[in-house]
C-alpha positions, -999 to +999 in steps of 0.1 A: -675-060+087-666-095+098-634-104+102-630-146+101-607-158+124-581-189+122-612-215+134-636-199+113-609-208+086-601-239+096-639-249+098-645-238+063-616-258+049-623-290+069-659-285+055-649-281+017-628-312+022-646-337+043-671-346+012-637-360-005-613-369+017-581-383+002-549-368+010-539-336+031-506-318+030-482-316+054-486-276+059-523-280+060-518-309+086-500-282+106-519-254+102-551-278+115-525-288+143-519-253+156-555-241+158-561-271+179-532-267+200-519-301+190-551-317+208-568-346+187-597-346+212-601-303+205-600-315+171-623-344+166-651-325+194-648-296+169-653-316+135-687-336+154-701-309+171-691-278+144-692-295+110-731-310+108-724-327+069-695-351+084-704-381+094-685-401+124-666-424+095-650-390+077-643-373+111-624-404+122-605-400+087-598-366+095-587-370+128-565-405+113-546-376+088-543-349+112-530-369+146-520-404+130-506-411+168-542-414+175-549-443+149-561-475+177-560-452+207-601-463+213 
């Protein structure tokens, strides 16, 4: 039996999202938050390296949503 942990989770909702990006909520925004441990670079390594259908464009959206501290911090 396989038991799907938090990032396995977390990977299959970014995945089912990323294709139409608008708006996240404010508890999924958290829950993404916790699993990275607040880290937007754990976070945006994970979406290029994990999630093969995003392209750099989306993740930076992603990553824009999720850590919005981050937006300009090239």
């Amino acid at each position: 039996m396989y038991n799907e942990t938090l990032h396995d989770k977390t990977g299959s909702f970014l995945a089912s999202v990323s294709a139409n990006i608008t708006q996240l909520s404010d508890w999924h925004i958290n829950v993404i938050r916790t699993a990275f441990d607040n880290s937007p670079a754990k976070f945006y390594r994970f979406i290029i390296t994990q999630l093969q259908d995003v392209t750099r464009y989306e993740a930076d959206l992603l990553l824009d949503q999720v850590f919005p501290e981050t937006i300009g911090m090239d």
